[in-house]
Structure formats: structure tokens, C-alpha cells
C-alpha positions as CSV (number, residue, x, y, z in Angstrom):
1,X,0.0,0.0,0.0
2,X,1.3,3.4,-1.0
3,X,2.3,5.3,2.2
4,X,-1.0,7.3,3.6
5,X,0.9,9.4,5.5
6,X,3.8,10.7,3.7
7,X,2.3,14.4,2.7
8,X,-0.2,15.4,5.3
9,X,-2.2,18.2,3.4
10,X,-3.4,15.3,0.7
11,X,-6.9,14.2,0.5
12,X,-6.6,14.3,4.6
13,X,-9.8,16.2,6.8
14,X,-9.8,17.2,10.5
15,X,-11.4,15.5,12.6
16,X,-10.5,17.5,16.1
17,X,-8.9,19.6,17.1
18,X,-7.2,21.3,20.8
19,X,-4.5,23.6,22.1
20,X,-2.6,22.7,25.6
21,X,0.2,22.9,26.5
22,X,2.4,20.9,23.8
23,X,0.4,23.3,21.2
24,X,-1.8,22.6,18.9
25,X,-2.7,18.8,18.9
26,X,-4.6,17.5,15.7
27,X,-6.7,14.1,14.5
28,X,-6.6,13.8,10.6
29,X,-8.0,11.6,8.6
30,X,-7.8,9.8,4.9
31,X,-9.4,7.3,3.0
32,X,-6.7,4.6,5.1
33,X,-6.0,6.1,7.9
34,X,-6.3,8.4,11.1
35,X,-3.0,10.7,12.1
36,X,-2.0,12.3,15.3
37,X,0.0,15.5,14.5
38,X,1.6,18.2,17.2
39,X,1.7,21.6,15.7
40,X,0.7,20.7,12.1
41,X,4.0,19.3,11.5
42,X,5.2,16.7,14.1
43,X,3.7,13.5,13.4
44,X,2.9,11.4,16.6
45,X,0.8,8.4,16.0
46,X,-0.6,6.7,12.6
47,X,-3.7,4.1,12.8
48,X,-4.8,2.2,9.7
49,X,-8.8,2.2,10.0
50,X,-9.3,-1.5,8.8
51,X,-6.6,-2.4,11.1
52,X,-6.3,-0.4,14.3
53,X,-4.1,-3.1,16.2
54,X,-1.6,-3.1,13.4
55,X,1.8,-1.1,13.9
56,X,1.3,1.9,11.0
57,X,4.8,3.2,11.6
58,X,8.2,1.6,10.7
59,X,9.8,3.1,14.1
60,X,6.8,1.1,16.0
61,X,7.5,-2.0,14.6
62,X,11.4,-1.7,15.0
63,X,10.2,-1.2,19.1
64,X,8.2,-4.7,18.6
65,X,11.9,-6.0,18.4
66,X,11.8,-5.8,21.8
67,X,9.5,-9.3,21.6
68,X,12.2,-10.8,20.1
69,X,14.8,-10.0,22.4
70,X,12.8,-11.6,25.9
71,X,10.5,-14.3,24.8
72,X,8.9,-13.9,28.0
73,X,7.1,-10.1,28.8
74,X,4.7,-10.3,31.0
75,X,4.7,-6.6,32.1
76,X,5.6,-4.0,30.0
77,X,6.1,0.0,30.9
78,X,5.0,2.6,27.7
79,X,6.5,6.1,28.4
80,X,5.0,8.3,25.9
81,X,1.2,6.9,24.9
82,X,0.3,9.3,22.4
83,X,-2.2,7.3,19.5
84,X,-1.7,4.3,21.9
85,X,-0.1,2.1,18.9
86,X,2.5,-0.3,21.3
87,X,-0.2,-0.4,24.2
88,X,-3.1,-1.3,21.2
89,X,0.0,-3.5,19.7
90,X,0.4,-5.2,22.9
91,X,-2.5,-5.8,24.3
92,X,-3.7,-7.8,21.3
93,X,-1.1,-10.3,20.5
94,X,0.2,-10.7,24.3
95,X,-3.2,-10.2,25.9
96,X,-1.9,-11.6,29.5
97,X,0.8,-8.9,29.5
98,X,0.1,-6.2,32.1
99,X,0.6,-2.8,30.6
100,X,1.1,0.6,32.1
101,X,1.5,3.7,29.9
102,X,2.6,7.1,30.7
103,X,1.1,10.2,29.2
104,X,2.0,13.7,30.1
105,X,-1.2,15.0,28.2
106,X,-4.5,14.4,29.4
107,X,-5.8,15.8,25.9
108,X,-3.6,13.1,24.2
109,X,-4.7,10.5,26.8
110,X,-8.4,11.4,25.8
111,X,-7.5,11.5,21.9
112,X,-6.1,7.9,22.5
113,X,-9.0,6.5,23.3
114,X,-11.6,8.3,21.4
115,X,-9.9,8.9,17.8
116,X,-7.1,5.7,17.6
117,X,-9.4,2.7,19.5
118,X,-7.0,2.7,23.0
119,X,-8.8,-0.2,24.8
120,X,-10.2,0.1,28.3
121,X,-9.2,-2.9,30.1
122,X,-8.1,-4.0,32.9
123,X,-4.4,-4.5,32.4
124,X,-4.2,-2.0,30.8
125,X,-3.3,1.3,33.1
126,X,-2.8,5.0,32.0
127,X,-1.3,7.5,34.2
128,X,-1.0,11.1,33.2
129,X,2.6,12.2,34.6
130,X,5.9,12.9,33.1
131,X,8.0,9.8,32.7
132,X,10.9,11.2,33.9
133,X,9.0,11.3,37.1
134,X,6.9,8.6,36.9
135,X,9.5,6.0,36.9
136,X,11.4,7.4,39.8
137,X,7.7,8.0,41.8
138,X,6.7,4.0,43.9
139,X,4.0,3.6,41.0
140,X,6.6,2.3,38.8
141,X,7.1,-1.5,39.0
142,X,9.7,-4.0,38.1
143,X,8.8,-4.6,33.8
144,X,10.0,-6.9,31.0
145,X,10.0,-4.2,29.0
146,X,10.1,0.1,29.1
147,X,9.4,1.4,25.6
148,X,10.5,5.4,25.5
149,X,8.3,7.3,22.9
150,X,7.9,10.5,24.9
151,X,7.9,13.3,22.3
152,X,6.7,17.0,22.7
153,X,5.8,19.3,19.5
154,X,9.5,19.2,18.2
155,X,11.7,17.1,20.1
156,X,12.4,14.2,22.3
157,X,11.4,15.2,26.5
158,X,14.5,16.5,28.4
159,X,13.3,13.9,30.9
160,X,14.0,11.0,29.1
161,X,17.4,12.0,27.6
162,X,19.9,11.7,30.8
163,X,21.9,9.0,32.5
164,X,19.6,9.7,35.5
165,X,16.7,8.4,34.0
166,X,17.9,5.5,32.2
167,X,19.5,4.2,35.7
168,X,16.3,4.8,36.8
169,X,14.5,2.5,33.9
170,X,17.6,-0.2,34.5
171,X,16.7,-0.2,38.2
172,X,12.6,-0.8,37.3
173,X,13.6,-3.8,34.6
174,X,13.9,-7.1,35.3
175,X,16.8,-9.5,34.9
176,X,17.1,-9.9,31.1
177,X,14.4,-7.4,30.6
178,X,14.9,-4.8,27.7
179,X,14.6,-1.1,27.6
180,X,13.9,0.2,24.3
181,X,14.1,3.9,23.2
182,X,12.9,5.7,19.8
183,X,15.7,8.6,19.5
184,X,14.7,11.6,16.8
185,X,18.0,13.7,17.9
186,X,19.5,15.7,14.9
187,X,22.1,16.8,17.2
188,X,25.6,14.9,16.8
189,X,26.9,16.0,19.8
190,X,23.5,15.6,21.8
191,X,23.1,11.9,20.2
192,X,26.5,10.5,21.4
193,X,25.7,12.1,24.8
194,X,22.9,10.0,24.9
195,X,24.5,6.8,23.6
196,X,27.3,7.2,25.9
197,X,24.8,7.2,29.0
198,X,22.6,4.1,27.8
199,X,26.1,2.0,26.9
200,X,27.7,3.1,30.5
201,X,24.0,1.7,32.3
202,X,23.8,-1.1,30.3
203,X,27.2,-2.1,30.2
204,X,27.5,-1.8,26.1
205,X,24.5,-4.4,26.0
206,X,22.8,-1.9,23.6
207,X,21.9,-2.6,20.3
208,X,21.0,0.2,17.7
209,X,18.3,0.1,14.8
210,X,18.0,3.1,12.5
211,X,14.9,3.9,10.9
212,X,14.7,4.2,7.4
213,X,11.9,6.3,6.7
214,X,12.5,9.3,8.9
215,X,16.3,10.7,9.0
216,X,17.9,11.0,12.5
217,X,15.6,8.7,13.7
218,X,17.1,5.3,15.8
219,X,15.7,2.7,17.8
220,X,18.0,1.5,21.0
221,X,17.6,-1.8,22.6
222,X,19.1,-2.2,26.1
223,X,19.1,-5.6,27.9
224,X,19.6,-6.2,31.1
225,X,22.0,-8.8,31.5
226,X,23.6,-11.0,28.9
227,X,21.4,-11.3,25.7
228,X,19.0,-14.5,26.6
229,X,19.1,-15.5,22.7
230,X,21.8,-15.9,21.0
231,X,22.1,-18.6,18.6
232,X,21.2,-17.8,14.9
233,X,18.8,-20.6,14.5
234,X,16.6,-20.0,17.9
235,X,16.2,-17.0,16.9
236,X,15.4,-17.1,13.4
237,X,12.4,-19.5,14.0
238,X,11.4,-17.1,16.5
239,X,11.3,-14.0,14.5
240,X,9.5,-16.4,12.0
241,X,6.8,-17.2,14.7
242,X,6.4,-13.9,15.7
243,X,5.8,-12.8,12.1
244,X,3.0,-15.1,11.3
245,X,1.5,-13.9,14.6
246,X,1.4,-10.3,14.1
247,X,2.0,-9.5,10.6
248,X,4.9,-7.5,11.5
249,X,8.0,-8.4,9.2
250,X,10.2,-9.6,12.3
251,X,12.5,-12.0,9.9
252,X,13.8,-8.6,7.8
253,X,13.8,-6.0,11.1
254,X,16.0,-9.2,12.4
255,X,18.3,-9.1,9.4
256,X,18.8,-5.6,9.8
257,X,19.3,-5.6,13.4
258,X,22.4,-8.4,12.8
259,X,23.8,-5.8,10.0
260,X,23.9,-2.7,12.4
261,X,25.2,-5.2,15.2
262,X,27.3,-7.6,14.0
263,X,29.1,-8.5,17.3
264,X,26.2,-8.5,19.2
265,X,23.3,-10.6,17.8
């Protein structure tokens, strides 16, 4: 399918519309799908309509990675909710797996669930807060997984960005549970600052993704502990498994996960 959301201003329509805070927040819609956009530019969540569960976003599905790297999350910690696509994501294919998301917005928590189909369910819990706070504050738990997707109108949260808060995550996670982080920084020097802090936390057990589609941006994956798969074949068949359970193209993502981090994986 040709890309629905690559030039906002064709054959879309607004569907709502608010001002807070971040700025100006916006729900648009085409013929295939529903788009969250900060200030008219920044493009936060995507949402086929004949598919709401389905990960829209090539930078969503490198964060499903994180499935592959623990076979086993059973709680999972989503810092940044904005459309809800991971939770939605989540919840459906690992429906056992207690969830709780972090919003900073209570207009974007609202949006979630009445534009992009956010479920109301019991393990699934939404907290408005800033994650730099929340996971420092006694409502955070020990997870499987923390997924970082905490964007304002133009760039990534100062919360999320120093060695601080990703002790923080490390202590919250786990043994072998992964922390994964979607990183838009532009910035050279403000990139390798933040690489620098994740590789001292998590004792270089960090593996890097970039994203194809949108320049600057790059997926992390930190484990905590020694990587739990290793072997090529294992892994493989497990990428292929995950693929005909979700739809998402695990086997490539895998493939270019090995080329970025050939030592590693």
C-alpha cells in the first residue's frame, strides 16, 4: 500500500482539534487512515482504520523488536502513549501482559481512546505524569520491557534523555528485561551524549536500529544482563513465529538488526 501518510495536506480532513500545553494537537484523517499530528508538522501516531491493532509506523514496529529480544514479557512499561499504537500493539497479540502507559497529556490521553481505538481494560493502566517522574515515583514496577516514545511538538522530553533516568529504567527492569528507546536527535553531539549514558547503564548491551523512513531517527535496545538469545537458528524460528502472529516483518527488522550489530546478535 502506498504510504498514507507521507504528505499530510493530501486528500486528509480534520477530525479534532485542541491547544494545551504541547500546542496545537490534531486528528486527521484519509481514506486509510487516522493521524496524530503536534503543531501541524510533528507527526505522533498513525492508525490504519481496517486495522487499528496493526503497527502503521516503521519506528513502532522496530520497538516490537523488543519481543524478540525476551520471549517472556509479562509486564511492559509505555513512556509516551500518544495514539496508543504499542499499548493497542500489545495488548492484542500478548493479551496476558500487564501494561502501564505514561502520558504527560490528558488531551492526548483522551484523543487515544476516542480517535485511535485505545482499549479500556483491565491490564491495561494510563497515568497522566511525566516519565521522567513517573519511573522514579513508587507507581513504577519491576517490567520486562520500558518502551521510550515520549515526544513534545518538536523534540524528544529533556526527561528522558539523561543517565539519571535511564538508571532509573535499569533499576525498574527485570533480569534480562529490555529497555527500548525511539531517539529523533539531529544533534551529533547531543546523540552520542545520549549513547554514551545508555552504553555506561547497560554495560554496552545496547543494540541500535535506524529507521529508514525518517532521517535522525534510531531505535536503542538495552538488555539487562547478557542477551537471553543468542544462537542464529533460535532465533530465526522465533522472529518467523512472531511474524506469522502479528504481521509484522520480524524476519527482515532481524536481518537488519544483525547488519547494524554484527558482534552482538
Amino acid at each position: 500500500m502506498k504510504n498514507p501518510f507521507k504528505n499530510k495536506k493530501t486528500n486528509q480532513r480534520l477530525l479534532y482539534t485542541v491547544k494545551n500545553g504541547i500546542g496545537v494537537i490534531e486528528v486527521m484523517e484519509n481514506q486509510f487512515a487516522r493521524t496524530l499530528y503536534f503543531n501541524s508538522a510533528s507527526r505522533q501516531s498513525c492508525m490504519y482504520l481496517d486495522n487499528p491493532k496493526a503497527l502503521a509506523l516503521e519506528y513502532t514496529q522496530s520497538m516490537a523488536l523488543s519481543f524478540l529480544l525476551n520471549e517472556n514479557i509479562n509486564t511492559a512499561l509505555i513512556l509516551g502513549l500518544g495514539g496508543g499504537s504499542l499499548v493497542k500493539f500489545i495488548h492484542h497479540y500478548f493479551p496476558l501482559c500487564q501494561i502501564d502507559a505514561v502520558e504527560k497529556s490528558q488531551e492526548v490521553k483522551n484523543i487515544a481512546y476516542n480517535y485511535f481505538a485505545l482499549p479500556k481494560h483491565q491490564n491495561i493502566q494510563v497515568y497522566i505524569d511525566d516519565a521522567g517522574n513517573f519511573i522514579r515515583s513508587s507507581r513504577a514496577r519491576e517490567y520486562d520491557l520500558i518502551a521510550v516514545d515520549a515526544y513534545d511538538a518538536n523534540k524528544m522530553s529533556n526527561s528522558v534523555q539523561d543517565i539519571g533516568f535511564f538508571n532509573a529504567c535499569f533499576t525498574h527492569l527485570k533480569p534480562g528485561g529490555v529497555f527500548c528507546i525511539n531517539l529523533w536527535i539531529q544533534h551529533t553531539g547531543a546523540l552520542n551524549s545520549v549513547l554514551r549514558a545508555l552504553n555506561s547503564c547497560f554495560s554496552n548491551q545496547v543494540l541500535h536500529l535506524p529507521v529508514e523512513e525518517r532521517k535522525a531517527n534510531l531505535i536503542l535496545f538495552g538488555i539487562k544482563g547478557s542477551f537471553s538469545i543468542t544462537q542464529k537458528n533460535p532465533l530465526n524460528r522465533h522472529a518467523k513465529k512472531l511474524q506469522e502472529q502479528t504481521g509484522v516483518d520480524f524476519l527482515p527488522l532481524l536481518r537488519k538488526l544483525r547488519k547494524h550489530n554484527p558482534h552482538n546478535i
